[in-house]
C-alpha positions in Angstrom: 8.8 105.2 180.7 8.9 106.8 177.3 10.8 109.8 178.3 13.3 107.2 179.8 13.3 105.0 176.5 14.0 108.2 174.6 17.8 109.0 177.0 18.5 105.9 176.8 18.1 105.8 173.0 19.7 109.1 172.5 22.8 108.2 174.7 23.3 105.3 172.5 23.2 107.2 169.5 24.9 110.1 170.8 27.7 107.5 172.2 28.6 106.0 169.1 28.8 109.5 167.4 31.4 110.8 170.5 33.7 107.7 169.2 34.5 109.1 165.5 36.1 112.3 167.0 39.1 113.2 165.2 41.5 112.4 168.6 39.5 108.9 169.3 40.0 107.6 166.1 43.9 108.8 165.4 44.4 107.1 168.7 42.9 103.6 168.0 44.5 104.2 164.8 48.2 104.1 166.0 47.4 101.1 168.1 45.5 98.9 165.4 47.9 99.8 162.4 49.9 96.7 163.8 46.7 94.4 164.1 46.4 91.6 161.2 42.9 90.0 163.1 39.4 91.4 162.8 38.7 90.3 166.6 41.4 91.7 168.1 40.6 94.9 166.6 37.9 95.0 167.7 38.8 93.7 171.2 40.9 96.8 171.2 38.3 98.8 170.3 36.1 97.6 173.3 39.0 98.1 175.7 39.2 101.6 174.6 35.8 102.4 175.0 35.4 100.4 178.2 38.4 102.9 179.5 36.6 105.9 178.5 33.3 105.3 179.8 35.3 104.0 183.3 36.3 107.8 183.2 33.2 109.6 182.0 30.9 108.1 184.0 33.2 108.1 186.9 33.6 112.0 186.7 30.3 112.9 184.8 28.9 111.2 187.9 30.7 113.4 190.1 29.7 116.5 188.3 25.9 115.4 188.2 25.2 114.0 192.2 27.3 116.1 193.9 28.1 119.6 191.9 31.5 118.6 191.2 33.5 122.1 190.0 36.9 121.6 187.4 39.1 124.6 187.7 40.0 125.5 184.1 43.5 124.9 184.9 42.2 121.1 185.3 39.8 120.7 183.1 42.9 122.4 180.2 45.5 120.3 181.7 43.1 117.0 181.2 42.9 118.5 177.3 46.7 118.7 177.6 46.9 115.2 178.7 44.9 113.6 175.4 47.8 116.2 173.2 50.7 114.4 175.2 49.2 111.0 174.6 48.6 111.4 170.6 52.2 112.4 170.6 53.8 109.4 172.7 51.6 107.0 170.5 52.9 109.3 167.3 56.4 108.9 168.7 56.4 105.1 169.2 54.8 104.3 165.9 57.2 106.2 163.8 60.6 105.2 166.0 59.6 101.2 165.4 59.0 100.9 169.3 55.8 100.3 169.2 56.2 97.1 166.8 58.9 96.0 168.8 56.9 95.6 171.9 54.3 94.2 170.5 56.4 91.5 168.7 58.1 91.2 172.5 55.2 91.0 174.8 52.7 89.4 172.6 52.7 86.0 173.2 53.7 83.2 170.4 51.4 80.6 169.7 52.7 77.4 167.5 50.5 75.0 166.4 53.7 72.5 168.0 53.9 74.4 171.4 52.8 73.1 174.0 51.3 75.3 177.1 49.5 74.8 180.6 46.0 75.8 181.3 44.5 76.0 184.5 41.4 73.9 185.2 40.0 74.4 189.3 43.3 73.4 191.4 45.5 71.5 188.8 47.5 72.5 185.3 47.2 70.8 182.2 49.6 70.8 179.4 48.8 69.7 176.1 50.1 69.8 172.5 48.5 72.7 170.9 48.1 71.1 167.6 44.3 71.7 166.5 43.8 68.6 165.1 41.3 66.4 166.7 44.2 63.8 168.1 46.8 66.5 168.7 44.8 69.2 170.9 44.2 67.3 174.0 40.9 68.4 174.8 37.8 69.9 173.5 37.7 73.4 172.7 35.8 74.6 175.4 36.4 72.1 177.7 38.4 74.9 180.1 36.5 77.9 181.6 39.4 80.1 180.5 39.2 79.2 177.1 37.7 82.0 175.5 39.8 84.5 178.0 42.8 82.9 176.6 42.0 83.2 173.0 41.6 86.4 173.3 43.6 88.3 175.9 46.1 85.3 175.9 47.7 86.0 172.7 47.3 89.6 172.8 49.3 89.9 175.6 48.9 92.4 178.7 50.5 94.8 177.0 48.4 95.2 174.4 45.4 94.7 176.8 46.7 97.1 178.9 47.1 100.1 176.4 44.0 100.9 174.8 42.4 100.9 178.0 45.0 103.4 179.7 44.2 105.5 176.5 40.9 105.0 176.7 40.9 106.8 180.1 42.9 109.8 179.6 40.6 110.5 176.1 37.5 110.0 178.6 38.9 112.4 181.4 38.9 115.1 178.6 35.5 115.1 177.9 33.9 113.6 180.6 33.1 117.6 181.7 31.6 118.7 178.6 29.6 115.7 178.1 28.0 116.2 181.7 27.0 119.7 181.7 25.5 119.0 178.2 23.3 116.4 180.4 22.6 118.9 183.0 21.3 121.1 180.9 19.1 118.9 179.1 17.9 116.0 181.7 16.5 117.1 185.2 16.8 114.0 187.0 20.1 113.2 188.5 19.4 109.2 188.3 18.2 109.8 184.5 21.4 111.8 183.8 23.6 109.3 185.4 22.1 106.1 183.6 22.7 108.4 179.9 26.2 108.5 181.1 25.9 105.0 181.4 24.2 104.3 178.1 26.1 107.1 176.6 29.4 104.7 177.8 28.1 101.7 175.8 27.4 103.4 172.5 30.7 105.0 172.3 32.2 101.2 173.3 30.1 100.0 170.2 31.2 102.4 168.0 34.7 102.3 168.5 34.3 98.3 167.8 33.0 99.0 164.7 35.9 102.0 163.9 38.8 100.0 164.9 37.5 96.8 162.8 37.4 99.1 159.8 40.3 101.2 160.8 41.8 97.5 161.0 41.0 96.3 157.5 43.0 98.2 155.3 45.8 97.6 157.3 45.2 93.6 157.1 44.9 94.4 153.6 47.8 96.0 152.8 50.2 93.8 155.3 49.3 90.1 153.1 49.9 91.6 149.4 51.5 95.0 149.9 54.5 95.5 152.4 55.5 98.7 151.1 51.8 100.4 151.2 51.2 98.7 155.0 54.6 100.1 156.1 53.6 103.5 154.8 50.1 103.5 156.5 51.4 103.0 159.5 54.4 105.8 159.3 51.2 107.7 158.2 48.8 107.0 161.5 51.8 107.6 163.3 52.7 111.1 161.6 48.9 112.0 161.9 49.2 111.4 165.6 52.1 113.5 165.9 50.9 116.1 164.6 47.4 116.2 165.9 49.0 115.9 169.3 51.2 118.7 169.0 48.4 121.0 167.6 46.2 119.8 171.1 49.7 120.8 173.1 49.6 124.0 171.4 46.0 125.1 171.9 46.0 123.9 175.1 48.8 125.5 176.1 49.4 128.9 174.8 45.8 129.7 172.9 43.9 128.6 176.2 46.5 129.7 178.3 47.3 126.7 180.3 50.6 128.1 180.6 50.1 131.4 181.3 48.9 133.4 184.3 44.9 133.5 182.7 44.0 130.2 181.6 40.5 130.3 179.8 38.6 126.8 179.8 35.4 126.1 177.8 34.3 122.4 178.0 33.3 120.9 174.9 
């Protein structure tokens, strides 16, 4: 039971470490740089680590139960995959596309709009002042309340995004961080449930880097428009580059495109 304590303990630990790697944090970077609420920074910061672990545990699991061998040409080309991401999300920042989407798909809330929320088999519209005469019902009175606070005016979009970059970060580690298990914990079941644990502590820890990732940038965007605007051509330039510099070592150092590709997880 101790032994079991101790994995679990370490995973958690080891978990929140994995989420302050250089290519995890210029990635939530890019995608919170545009974020002007502590919650939804960190929202994004769970989504991102919930789409990591989906993939780490998903493969790690794979590789543990049932021998699961990556080619190097796979496991580089899953490298390669992170490179090509960190430049899209470098790409999208610095052309203005990203801040137009988000401005597009993110939904507007008024404190004079009204909008329907579902309650069992019926609709209900209300004003959505926040006074107590103007709201139209308590504030939890729905079940999808809290879902609509906080997915509702993110938008799908922006729901959608840090998990899909969540898992392509996860598929290219997933291998290294299982045959580290392997070689350290004997039990299949014990090495699964640390991919497990492992999974939550890199959730928590991205939580906590996106919220303070997210600060300077709320900072910056209420007194200084000039410094927020140049943070976020920075995160984006950062991206860029750090992407390119994957695409490169992946690539032609490694030898994903040549005839003798040469893999080492890690």
């Amino acid at each position: 039971m101790i032994a079991l304590l101790s994995i679990s303990a370490l995973g958690l630990v080891l978990g929140m470490r994995h989420a302050t790697d250089p290519d995890h944090v210029i990635a939530v970077t890019t995608i919170v740089s545009r974020q002007r609420s502590i919650r939804h920074a960190a929202l994004i910061g769970a989504l991102w680590g919930l789409g990591h672990t989906i993939t780490i545990f998903a493969v790690g699991s794979a590789i543990i139960l049932f021998g699961l061998v990556i080619p190097p040409r796979v496991g580089l080309s899953m490298e390669l995959s992170v490179g090509l991401m960190l430049v899209l999300l470098g790409v999208l920042n610095l052309s203005g596309i990203m801040r137009w989407i988000t401005e597009t798909v993110t939904p507007l809330h008024s404190d004079h709009l009204k909008h329907p929320h579902g309650q069992g088999d019926y609709n209900q519209s209300h004003p959505h002042g926040h006074g107590p005469r103007v709201h139209g019902h308590a504030e939890v009175a729905t079940p999808v309340n809290w879902t609509d606070r906080a997915f509702g005016r993110l938008g799908l979009y922006l729901v959608v995004r840090p998990l899909v970059v969540g898992i392509v970060h996860g598929l290219a580690g997933s291998a290294a961080v299982a045959l580290l298990v392997l070689t350290t914990i004997r039990v299949p079941s014990w090495a699964v449930l640390y991919l497990l644990v492992f999974g939550i502590g890199t959730v928590a820890g991205m939580m906590l880097i996106t919220v303070a990732i997210a600060l300077p940038f709320m900072f910056s965007g209420s007194r200084f428009a000039r410094l927020n605007h140049g943070l976020g051509l920075a995160s984006g330039l950062v991206s860029l580059a750090f992407g390119l510099f994957i695409v490169y070592q992946m690539g032609f150092v490694n030898g994903l495109f040549t005839r003798s590709p040469v893999w080492v997880p890690r």
